[in-house]
N, C-alpha and C positions, 0 to 999 in steps of 0.2 A: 086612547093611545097617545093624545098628543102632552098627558104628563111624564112622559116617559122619553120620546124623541120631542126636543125641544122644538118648536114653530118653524126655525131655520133649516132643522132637518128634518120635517115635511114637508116642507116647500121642495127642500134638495130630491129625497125619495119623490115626488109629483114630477119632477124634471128628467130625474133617471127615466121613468114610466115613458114618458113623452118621449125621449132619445132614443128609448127602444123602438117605439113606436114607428118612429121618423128612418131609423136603420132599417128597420123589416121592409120597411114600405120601399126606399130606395134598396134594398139589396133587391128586391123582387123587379124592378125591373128588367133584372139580369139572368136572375134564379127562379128558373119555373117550378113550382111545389116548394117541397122541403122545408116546408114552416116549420116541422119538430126541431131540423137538425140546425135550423138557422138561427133558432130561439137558444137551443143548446149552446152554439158555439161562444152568443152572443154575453149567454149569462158565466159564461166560464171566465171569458174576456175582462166583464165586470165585477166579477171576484176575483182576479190576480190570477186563473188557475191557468196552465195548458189542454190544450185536446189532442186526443187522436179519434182522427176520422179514418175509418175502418168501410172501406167496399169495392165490388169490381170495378175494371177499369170504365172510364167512358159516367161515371154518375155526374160526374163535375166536382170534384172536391178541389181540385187545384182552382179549376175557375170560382170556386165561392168563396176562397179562401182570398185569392186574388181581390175581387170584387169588394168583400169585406175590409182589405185594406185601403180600398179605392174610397169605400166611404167615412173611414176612420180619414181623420188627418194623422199620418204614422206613416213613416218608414216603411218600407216592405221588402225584404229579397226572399228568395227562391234557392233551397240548396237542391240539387238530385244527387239521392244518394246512392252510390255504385259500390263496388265491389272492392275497387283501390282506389276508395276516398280515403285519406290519412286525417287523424283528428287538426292538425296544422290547418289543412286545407278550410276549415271551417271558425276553427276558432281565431288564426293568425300566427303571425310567425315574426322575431327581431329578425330586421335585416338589418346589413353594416352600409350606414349612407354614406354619404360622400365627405365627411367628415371623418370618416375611419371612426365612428361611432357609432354604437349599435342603438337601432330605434325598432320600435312594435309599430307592424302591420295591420291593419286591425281586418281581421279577418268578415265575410256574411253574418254569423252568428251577431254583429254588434249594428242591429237594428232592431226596432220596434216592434213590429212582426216578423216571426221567421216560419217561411214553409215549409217541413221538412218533409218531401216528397218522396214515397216509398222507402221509410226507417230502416224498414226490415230488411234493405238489401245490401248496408254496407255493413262490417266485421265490426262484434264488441267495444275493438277499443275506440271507434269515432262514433259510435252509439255511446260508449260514456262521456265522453269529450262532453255531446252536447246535453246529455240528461245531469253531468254534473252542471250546467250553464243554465239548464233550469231551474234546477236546486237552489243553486247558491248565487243565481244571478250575475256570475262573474266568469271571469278565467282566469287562470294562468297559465302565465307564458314565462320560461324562464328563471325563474322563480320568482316572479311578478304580477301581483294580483291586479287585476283590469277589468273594472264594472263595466257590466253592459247597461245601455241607455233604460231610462225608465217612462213609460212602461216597457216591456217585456216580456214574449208571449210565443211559446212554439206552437203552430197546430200542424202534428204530424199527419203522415198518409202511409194508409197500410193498403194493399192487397190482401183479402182471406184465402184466393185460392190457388195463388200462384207461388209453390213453395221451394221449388227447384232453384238454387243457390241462392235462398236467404239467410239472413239470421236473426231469427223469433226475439223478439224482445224477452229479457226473463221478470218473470212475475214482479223480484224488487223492483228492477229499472220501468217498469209498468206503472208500478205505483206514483209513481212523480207523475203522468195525470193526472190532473182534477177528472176529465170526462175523457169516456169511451163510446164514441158516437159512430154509431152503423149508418151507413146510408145503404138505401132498398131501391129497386128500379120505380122508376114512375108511374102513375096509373096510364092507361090508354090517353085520358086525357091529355093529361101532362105530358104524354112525351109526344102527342100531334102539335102540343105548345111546341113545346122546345126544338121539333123539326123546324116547321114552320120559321120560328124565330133565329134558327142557325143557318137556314142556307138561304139566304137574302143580306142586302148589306143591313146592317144599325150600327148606330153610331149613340151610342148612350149616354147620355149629358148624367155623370154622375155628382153628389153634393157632398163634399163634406161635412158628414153632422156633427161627429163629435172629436173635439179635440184630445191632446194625449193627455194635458193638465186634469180636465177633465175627468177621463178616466182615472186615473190617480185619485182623481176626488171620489169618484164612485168606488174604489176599491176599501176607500177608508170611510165612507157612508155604511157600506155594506155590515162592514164590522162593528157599528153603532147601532143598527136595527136592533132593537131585542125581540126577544123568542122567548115564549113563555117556558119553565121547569118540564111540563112535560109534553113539549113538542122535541126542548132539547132531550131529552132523556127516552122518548121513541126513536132521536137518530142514534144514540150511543146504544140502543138494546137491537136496532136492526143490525148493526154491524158484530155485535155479540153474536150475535143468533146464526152468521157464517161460520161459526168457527165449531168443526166438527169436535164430537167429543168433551163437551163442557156446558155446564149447568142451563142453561142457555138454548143451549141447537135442539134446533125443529128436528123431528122425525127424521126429513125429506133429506135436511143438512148431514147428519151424521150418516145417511144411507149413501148420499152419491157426491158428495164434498170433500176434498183432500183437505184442502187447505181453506183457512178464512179470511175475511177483509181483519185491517190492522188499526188502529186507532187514524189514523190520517182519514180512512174512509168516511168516522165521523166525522169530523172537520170537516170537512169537505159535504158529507150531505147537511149541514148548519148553514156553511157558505152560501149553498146553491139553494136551499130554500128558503133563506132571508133574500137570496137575488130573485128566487123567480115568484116569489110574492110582492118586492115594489116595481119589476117589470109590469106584473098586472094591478097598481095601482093599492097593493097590501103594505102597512105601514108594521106587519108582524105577522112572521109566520105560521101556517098549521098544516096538521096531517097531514093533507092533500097536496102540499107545496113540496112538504120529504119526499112523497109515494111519487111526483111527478115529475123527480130527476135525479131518483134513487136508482132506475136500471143502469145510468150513465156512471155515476160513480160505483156501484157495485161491480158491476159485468164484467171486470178486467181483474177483480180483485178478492177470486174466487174461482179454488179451483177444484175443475170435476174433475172424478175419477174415472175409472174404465166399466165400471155399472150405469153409469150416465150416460157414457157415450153408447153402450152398448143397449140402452134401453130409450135414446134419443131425449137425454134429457139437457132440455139448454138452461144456460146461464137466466135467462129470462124466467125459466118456469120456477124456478130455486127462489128468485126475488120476488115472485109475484106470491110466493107462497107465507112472505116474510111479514105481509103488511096485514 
């Protein structure tokens, strides 16, 4: 492999490995369990993508999201999103200073990491505000275009089951995810940890391990990794194969699939499998690297119909059906 990633980016990929390593290990002493969702967040982070983390209340998504920035050297704010949030309110606003000349505010959204805690509960138009400051990594204000710092990284928060005055993200604005990360309750184990470790004081000495230059480096590492023809060409045929009604779809897909994933969904499972193969020390990706973070990028970008729902078919059984 190493006539293909020159010496200097093995060594880089062997350092990425380690960073992960050294992240997991400090985020844990905060976050009890949740190895899948913390590996997830992580490689999303390292490939430039966003997350949304999807589950009831009380799992800790704000606190790992928190903690995660704790151990990033990064910026971090916290929006809560309400009902009469106005897009202003997050991206910023010209006020008239004291010169009787107008300057920009710069709103939350112009940090490094941004929480967007429970998305679904403020109205479309500060839902695009921030999914176009994903996008395009910018704002405007006024008709003033204004980068946001780089890196740059939303990881939103959804509630599944509390649906009474929200507003459902729609399937496009869904798409600007890289990942759709569920978190599940704990085992018995784990949550005698996390009592035990919530109701006494600590004081957690946490390290910053990686920097933001850093990451930047890893985001354009990632994109250097090669990937053999046909590893790439299983992630461009799984996202085919959602799309009901075309040469392509499974049985299973044309039976209980409205809708399919979009070309982005490849991108994005390439992305994530050249990350989560030099996470684990893989200097190139394979099958097993797609199949192991295909639920995340699929799950949101894919939609059942009412034989699905009526016959209990989830998102997960459709992709596992795909590999």
């Amino acid at each position: 492999m190493e006539d293909t990633l020159v010496k200097n980016d093995v060594q880089a990929v062997d350092a990425l490995a380690q960073s992960y390593k050294d992240l997991s290990s400090e985020i844990g002493k905060v976050i009890v369990g949740q190895q899948d969702v913390v590996q997830a967040v992580i490689i999303s982070l390292f490939s430039n993508g966003h997350s949304l983390l999807v589950g009831v209340p009380g799992l800790a998504k704000t606190l790992l999201v928190s903690t995660i920035a704790d151990v990033l050297d990064l910026d971090f704010k916290r929006i809560q999103f309400t009902p009469d949030l106005m897009p202003s309110d997050i991206t910023g606003s010209e006020i008239l200073g004291e010169n009787r000349q107008f300057k920009f505010n710069e709103g939350p959204l112009f940090s490094n990491i941004v929480l967007a805690d429970e998305i679904n509960r403020t109205p479309p138009k500060t839902q695009a505000a921030l999914l176009e400051a994903m996008q395009e990594r910018s704002v405007t204000v006024g008709g003033t275009r204004h980068l946001l710092p780089s890196p740059f990284f939303v990881l939103a928060t959804q509630n599944p089951i509390e649906q009474e005055g929200t507003y459902p993200l729609p399937e496009a604005q869904l798409d600007r995810f890289m990942f759709n990360i569920f978190l599940d309750y704990p085992s018995y184990e784990e949550e005698v940890a996390i009592v035990n470790a919530t109701t006494q004081e600590n004081n957690y000495d946490l390290k910053n391990i990686v920097t933001g230059e850093q990451i930047v480096g890893f985001h354009k590492l990632i994109r250097k990794i090669p990937i053999a023809p046909n590893v790439l060409e299983y992630c461009v045929n799984m996202s085919t194969r959602t799309r009901p009604n075309t040469t392509r779809a499974t049985e299973a897909v044309n039976k209980y699939i409205s809708w399919g994933a979009g070309p982005r969904a490849s991108q994005y499972l390439v992305l994530g499998a050249k990350c989560h193969a030099a996470i684990n020390g893989k200097y190139s990706p394979d099958i097993e690297d797609v199949q192991a973070i295909a639920k995340y990028v699929l799950r949101h970008r894919i939609v059942r119909n009412y034989k699905a729902e009526a016959e209990g078919i989830t998102e997960e059984n459709i992709i596992e059906g795909l590999f």
